[in-house]
C-alpha positions in Angstrom: 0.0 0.0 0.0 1.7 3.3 -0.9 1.3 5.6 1.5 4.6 7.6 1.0 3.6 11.7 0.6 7.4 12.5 0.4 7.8 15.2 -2.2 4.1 16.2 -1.6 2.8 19.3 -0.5 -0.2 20.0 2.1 -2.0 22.5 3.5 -3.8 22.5 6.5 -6.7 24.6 7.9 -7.2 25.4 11.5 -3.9 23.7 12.0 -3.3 25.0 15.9 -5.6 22.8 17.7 -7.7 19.5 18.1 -8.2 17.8 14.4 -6.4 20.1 12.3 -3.0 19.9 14.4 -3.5 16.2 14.7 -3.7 16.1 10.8 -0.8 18.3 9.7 1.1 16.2 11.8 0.2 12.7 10.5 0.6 14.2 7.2 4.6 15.3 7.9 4.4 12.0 9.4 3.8 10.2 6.5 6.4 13.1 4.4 4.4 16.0 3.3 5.8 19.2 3.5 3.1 20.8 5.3 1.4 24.5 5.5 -0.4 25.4 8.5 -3.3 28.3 8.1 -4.8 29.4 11.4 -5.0 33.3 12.4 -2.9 33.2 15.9 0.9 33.3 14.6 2.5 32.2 17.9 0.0 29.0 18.2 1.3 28.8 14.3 4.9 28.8 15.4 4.2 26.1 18.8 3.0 23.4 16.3 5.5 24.3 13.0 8.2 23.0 16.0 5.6 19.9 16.4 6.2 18.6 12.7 8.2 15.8 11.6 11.2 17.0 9.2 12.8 13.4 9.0 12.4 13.0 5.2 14.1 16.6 4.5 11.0 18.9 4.9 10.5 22.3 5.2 7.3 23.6 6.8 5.7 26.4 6.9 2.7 28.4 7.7 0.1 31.1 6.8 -1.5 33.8 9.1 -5.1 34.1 8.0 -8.5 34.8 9.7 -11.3 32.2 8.2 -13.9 34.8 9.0 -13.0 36.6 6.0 -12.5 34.5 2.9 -11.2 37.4 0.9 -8.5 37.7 2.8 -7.6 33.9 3.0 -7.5 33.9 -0.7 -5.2 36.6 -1.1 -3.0 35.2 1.6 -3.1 31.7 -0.2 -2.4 32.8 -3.4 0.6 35.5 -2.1 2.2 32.2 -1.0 1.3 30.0 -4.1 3.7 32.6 -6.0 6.8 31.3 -3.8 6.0 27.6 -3.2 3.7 27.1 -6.4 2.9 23.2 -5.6 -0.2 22.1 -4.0 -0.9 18.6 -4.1 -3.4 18.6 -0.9 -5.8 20.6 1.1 -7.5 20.0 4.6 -10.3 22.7 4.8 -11.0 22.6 8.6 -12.8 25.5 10.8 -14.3 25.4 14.1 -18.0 25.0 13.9 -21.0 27.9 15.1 -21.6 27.9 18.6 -24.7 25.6 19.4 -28.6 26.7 19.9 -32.2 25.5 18.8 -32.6 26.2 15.2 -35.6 28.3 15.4 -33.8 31.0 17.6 -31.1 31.2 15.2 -30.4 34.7 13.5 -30.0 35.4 9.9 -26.5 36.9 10.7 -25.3 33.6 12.6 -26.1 31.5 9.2 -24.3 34.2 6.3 -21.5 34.2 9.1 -20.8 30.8 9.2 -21.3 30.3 5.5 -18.8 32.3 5.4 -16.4 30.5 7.6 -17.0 27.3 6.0 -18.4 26.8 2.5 -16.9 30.4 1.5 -13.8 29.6 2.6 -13.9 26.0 1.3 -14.2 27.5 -2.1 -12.0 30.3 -1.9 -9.2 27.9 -0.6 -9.8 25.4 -3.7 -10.2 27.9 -6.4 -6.9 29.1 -5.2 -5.1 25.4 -5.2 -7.1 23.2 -7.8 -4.9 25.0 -11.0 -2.0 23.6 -9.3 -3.2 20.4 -8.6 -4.5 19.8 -12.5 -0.9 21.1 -13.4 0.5 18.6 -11.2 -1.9 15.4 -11.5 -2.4 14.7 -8.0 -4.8 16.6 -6.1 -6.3 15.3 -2.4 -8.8 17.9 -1.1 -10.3 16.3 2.3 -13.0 18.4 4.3 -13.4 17.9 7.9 -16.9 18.4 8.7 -19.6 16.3 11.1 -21.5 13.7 11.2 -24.5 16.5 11.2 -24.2 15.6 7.3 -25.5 12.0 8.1 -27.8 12.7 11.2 -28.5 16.4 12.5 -27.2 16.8 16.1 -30.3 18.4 18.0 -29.1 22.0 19.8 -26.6 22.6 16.9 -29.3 24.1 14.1 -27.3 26.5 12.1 -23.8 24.1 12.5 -26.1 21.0 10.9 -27.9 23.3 8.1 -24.8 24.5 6.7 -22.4 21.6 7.4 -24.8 20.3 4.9 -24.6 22.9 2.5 -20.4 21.8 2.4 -21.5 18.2 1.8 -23.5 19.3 -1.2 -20.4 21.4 -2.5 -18.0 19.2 -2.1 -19.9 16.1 -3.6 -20.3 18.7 -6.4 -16.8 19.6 -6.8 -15.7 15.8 -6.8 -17.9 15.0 -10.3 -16.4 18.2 -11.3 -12.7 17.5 -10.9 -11.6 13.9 -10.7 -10.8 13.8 -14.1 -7.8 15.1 -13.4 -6.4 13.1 -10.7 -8.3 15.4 -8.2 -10.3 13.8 -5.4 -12.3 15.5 -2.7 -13.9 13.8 0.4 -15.7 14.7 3.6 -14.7 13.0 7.3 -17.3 13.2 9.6 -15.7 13.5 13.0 -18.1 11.9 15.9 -17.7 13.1 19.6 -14.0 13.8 19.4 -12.2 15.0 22.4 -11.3 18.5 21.3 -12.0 22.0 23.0 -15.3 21.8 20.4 -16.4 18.4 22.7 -15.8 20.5 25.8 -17.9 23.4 25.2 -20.8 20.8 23.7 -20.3 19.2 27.5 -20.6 22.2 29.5 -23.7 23.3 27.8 -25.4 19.9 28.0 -24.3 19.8 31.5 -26.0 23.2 32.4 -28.9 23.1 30.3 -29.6 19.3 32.3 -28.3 20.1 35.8 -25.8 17.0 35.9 -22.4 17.5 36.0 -20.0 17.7 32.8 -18.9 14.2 33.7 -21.8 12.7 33.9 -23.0 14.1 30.6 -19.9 12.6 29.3 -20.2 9.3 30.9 -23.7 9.4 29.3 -22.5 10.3 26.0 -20.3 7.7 25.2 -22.3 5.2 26.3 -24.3 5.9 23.1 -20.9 5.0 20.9 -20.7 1.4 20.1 -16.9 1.1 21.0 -17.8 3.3 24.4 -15.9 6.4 24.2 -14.9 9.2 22.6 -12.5 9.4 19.0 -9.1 11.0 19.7 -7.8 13.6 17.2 -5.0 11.4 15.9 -8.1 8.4 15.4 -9.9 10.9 12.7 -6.3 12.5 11.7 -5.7 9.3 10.5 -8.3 9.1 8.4 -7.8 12.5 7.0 -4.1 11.5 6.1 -5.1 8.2 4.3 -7.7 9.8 2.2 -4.2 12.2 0.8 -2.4 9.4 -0.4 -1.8 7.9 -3.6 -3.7 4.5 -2.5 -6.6 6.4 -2.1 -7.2 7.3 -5.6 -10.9 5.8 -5.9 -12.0 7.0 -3.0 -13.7 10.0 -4.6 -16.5 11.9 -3.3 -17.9 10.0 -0.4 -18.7 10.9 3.9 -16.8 9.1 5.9 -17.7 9.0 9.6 -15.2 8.8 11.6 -17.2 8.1 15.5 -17.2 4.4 16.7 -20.5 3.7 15.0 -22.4 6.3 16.8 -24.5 7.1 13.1 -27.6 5.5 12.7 -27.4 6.1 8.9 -25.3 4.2 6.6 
């Protein structure tokens, strides 16, 4: 199975934390030079020292805000003129806070269309004429398993993590022609700073304590706990190398069974 990314070239979206960091790393891991984007430089810097430079990499990263796709763009495509190669992309940004979908204001939904699908295409249309150039393109999307089943108390996250599904299934018939693939992995409960605000508003909005609402919780995962980082980072990495050439345009959940849909 070839798994090697040596001479390969990733970037990596909300790269300082949870998911994101877990992925950049498994992708050096594995021999990608990798790009971190994020928008706090010295967060940035802490995990750019946390990457694997064994097979002769140089990393680097990118300062930009995902709350204003316009910017990432430019920022993308300022650093596409000095590196040029692309050969991956992990979009990844933190999700809406949660609340009941009927209280939800029209300014939460454009925001975090903004955030995510925005900036999903933004980030593609700046990398995908590389990746045609090149042959090899690996665009993975870290989303939620909202896409399969809608997680009550998270309305606007579930409406538009949707709407990226859609896209990105789109995109896929679009451009695998050219040795381009694009996929979705549905992180579960994942133990993440996203897990531990979900548990401190269950646990207030019940009266238990965050334990118990996290005992509670994953005792409704078939394998009985929660998915570490690295479990869905590994996911994302295989999905970005050359053995994963089919795999073109599918969901994959990524949360000990937890989904009640196929």
């Amino acid at each position: 199975m070839n798994l090697d990314l040596r001479g390969k070239t990733a970037l990596v979206g909300g790269s300082t934390q949870g998911i994101g960091r877990a992925s950049a790393i498994e992708l050096a891991l594995l021999g990608a030079t990798v790009t971190l984007i994020a928008r706090n430089e010295q967060k940035l810097k802490s995990v750019l020292a946390e990457l694997d430079t064994t097979k002769g990499q140089t990393h680097h990263y990118i300062v930009a805000d995902f709350s204003q796709p316009g910017a990432v763009q430019t920022a993308v495509t300022t650093y596409l003129e000095r590196f040029q190669d692309v050969h991956i992309l992990v979009n990844n940004t933190g999700g809406p806070p949660g609340g009941a979908l009927i209280d939800a204001q029209p300014d939460e939904f454009v925001q975090t269309f903004h955030n995510h699908l925005l900036n999903n295409q933004a980030l593609v249309q700046a990398v995908v004429p590389s990746m045609k150039r090149l042959g090899y393109g690996r665009i993975v999307n870290i989303i939620s398993t909202s896409v399969k089943q809608p997680i009550v108390g998270l309305g606007v996250s579930n409406t538009i993590r949707g709407a990226v599904a859609q896209w990105a299934k789109t995109l896929s018939l679009e451009i695998g022609r050219f040795g381009i693939t694009v996929n979705n992995v549905l992180p579960g409960y994942t133990q993440t700073a996203r897990l531990e605000s979900t548990l401190a508003i269950r646990a207030k909005a019940s009266g238990k304590s965050e334990e118990e609402v996290a005992t509670q919780l994953a005792q409704e995962i078939p394998i009985g706990r929660f998915a570490t980082p690295e479990e869905v980072a590994a996911a994302v990495a295989f999905l970005c190398t050359p053995a994963a050439a089919s795999i073109n345009g599918i969901n994959l959940p990524v949360d000990g069974g937890k989904t009640g849909s196929l």
